[in-house]
C-alpha positions in Angstrom: 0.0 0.0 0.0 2.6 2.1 0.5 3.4 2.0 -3.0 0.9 3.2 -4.2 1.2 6.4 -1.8 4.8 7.3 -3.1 3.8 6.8 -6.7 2.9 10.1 -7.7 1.9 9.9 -11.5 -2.0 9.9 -12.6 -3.6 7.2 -15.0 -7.3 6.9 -16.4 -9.0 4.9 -14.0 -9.3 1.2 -14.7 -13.0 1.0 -13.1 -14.2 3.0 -16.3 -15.2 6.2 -14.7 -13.4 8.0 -16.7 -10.9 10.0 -13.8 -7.4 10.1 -14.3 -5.9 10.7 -11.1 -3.4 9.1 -9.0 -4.2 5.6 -8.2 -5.2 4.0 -4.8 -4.9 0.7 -3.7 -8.2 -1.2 -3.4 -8.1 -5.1 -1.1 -9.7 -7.4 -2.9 -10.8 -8.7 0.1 -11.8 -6.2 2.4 -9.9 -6.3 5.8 -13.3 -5.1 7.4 -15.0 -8.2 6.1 -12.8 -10.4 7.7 -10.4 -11.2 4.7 -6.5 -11.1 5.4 -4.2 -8.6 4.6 -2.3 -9.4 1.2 0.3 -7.9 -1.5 -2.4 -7.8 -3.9 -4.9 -4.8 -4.9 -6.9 -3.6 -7.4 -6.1 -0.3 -8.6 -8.6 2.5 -8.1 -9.0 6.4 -8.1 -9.5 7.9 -5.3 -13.7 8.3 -5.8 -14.4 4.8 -7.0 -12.6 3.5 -3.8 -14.7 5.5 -1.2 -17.8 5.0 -3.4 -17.1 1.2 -3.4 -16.2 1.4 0.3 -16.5 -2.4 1.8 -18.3 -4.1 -1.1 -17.5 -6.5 -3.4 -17.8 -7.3 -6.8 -18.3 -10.4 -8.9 -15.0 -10.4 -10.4 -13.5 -9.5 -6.3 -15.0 -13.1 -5.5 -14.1 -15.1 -8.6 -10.5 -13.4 -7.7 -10.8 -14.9 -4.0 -12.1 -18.2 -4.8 -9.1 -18.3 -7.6 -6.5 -17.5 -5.5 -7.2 -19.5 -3.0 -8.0 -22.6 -5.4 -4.1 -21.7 -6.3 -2.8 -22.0 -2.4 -3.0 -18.4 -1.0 -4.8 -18.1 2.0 -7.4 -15.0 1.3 -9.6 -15.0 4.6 -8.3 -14.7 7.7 -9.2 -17.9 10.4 -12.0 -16.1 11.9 -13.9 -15.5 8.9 -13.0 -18.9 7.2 -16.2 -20.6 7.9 -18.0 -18.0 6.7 -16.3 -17.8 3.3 -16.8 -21.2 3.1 -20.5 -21.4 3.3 -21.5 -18.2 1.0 -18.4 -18.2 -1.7 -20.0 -20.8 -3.9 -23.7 -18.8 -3.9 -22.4 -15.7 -5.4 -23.7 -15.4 -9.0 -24.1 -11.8 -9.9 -22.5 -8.5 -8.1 -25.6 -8.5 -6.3 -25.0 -11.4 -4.7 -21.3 -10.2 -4.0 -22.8 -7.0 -2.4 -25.0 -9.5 -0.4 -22.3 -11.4 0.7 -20.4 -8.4 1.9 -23.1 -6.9 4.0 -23.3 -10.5 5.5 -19.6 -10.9 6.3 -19.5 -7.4 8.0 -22.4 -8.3 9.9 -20.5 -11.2 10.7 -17.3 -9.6 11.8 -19.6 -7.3 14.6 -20.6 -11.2 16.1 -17.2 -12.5 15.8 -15.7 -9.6 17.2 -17.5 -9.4 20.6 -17.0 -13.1 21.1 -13.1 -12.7 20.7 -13.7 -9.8 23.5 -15.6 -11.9 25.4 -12.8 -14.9 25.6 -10.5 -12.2 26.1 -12.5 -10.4 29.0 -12.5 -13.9 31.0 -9.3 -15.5 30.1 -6.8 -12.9 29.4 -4.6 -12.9 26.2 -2.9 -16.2 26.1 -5.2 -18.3 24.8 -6.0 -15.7 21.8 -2.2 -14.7 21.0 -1.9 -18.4 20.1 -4.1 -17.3 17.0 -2.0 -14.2 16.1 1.1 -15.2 14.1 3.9 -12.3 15.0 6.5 -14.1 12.7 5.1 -12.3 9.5 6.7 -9.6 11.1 10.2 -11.2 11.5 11.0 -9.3 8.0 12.0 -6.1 6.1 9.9 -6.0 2.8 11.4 -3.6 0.0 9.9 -3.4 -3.5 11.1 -2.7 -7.1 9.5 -2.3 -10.6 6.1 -1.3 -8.8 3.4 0.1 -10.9 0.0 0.7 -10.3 -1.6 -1.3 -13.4 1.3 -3.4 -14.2 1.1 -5.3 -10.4 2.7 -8.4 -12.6 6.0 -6.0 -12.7 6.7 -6.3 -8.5 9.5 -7.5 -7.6 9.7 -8.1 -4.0 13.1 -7.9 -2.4 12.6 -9.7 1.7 15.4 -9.3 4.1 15.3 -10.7 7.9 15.3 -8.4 10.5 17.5 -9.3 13.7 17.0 -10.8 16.9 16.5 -7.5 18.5 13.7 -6.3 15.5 12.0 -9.7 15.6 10.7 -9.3 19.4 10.1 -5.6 18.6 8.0 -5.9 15.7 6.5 -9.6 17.4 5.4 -7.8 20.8 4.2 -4.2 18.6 1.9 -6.6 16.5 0.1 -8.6 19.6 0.1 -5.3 21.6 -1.6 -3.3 18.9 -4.4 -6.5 18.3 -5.3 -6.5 22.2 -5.4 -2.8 22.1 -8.0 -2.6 19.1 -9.7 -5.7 21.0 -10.2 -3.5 23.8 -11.2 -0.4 21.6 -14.0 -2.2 20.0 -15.3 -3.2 23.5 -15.3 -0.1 24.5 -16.6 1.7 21.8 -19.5 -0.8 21.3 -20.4 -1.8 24.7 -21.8 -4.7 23.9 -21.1 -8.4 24.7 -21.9 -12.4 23.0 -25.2 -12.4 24.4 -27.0 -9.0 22.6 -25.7 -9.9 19.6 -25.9 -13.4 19.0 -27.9 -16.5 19.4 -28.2 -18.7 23.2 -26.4 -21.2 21.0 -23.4 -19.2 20.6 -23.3 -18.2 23.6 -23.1 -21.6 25.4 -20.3 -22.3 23.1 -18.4 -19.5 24.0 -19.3 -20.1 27.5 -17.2 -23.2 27.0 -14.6 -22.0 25.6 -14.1 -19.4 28.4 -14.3 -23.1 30.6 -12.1 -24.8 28.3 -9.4 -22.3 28.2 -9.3 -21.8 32.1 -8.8 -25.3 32.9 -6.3 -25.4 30.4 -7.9 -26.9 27.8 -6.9 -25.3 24.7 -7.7 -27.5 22.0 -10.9 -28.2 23.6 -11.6 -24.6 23.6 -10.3 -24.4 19.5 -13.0 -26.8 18.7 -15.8 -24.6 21.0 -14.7 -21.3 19.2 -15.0 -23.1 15.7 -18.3 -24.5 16.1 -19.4 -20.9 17.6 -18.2 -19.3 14.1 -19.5 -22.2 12.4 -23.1 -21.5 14.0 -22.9 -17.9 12.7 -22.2 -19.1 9.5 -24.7 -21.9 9.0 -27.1 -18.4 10.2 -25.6 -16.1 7.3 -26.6 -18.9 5.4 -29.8 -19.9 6.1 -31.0 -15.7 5.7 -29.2 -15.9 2.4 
């Protein structure tokens, strides 16, 4: 992303409204939806990428499904089961705007729950989920090009002992914190915003995890997520 921030020129916009302006970078996945946090971008002016906001497009989920069908992993753990139960229903970009609205109403229930675990059981059980070694390296780019992403070439270089535990303990600080934010700012918990049968499963988890069940609590915190899945479904 920061790329596309240094790179000053101005193109016609690819999304055919007919700006030219400097590009912006546009996730094919939208972080907000639950997707994870890739290299890869659709290239946007400035106005299509506000107007499009959080919403996808046909060819945003034909892009998903493809690259994961090719290995990469698009959709972050939480959101996984999710994914996995609407992907294959989207037809039309109606149906990709559908799915969006779903997923972000998903994230607010997935969200809370993650608070709640963390509320009862502190952050070790939920740190096991964060993965602080993507941050072990230095990423520097050449060739970049707004259109022409095919051109990257990536240059990775490891950071030292020193960096490594920096960058680790910035990356599982910073997640707690915005844990905490959302709580805060939302004020609510599992129970106003989800179903009784969430909430027992959570409930176990919280049970799980302080008798020091861990995987036990893994297969709780799936099945909770699964629940709120097989419900975006079934309102599809």
């Amino acid at each position: 992303m920061g790329e596309y921030h240094k790179h000053a020129a101005s193109y016609l916009c690819p999304n055919g409204c007919g700006n030219t302006a400097k590009m912006t970078a546009d996730h094919i996945g939208p972080i907000s939806l639950g997707f994870a946090h890739r290299p890869k971008f659709n290239a946007l002016c400035n106005s299509c990428n506000s107007t499009k906001n959080n919403r996808m497009s046909l060819s945003d989920v034909q892009q998903l499904i493809q690259d994961e069908q090719a290995g990469e992993q698009v959709v972050s753990w939480h959101s996984k089961p999710i994914w996995d139960a609407l992907k294959g229903l989207v037809e039309s970009n109606q149906d990709a705007v559908k799915l969006s609205r779903l997923m972000a109403t998903n994230m607010q229930q997935v969200l809370p729950i993650l608070a709640e675990v963390y509320e009862q059981t502190g952050s070790e059980y939920l740190t096991r989920y964060l993965r602080p070694e993507y941050a072990f390296q230095d990423h520097r780019f050449t060739g970049f090009h707004p259109l022409e992403p095919e051109k990257l070439v990536t240059i990775t270089k490891p950071l030292d002992s020193k960096n490594k535990q920096k960058n680790a303990e910035r990356y599982v600080r910073i997640s707690f914190e915005e844990l905490e934010r959302f709580t805060s700012k939302t004020n609510r918990r599992v129970k106003s915003s989800t179903s009784d049968e969430v909430e027992r499963e959570v409930t176990e988890v919280v049970a799980a995890v302080k008798a020091g069940l861990n995987e036990k609590a893994d297969s709780h915190l799936l099945r909770a997520l699964t629940i709120l899945a097989e419900q975006a479904k079934h309102s599809w």
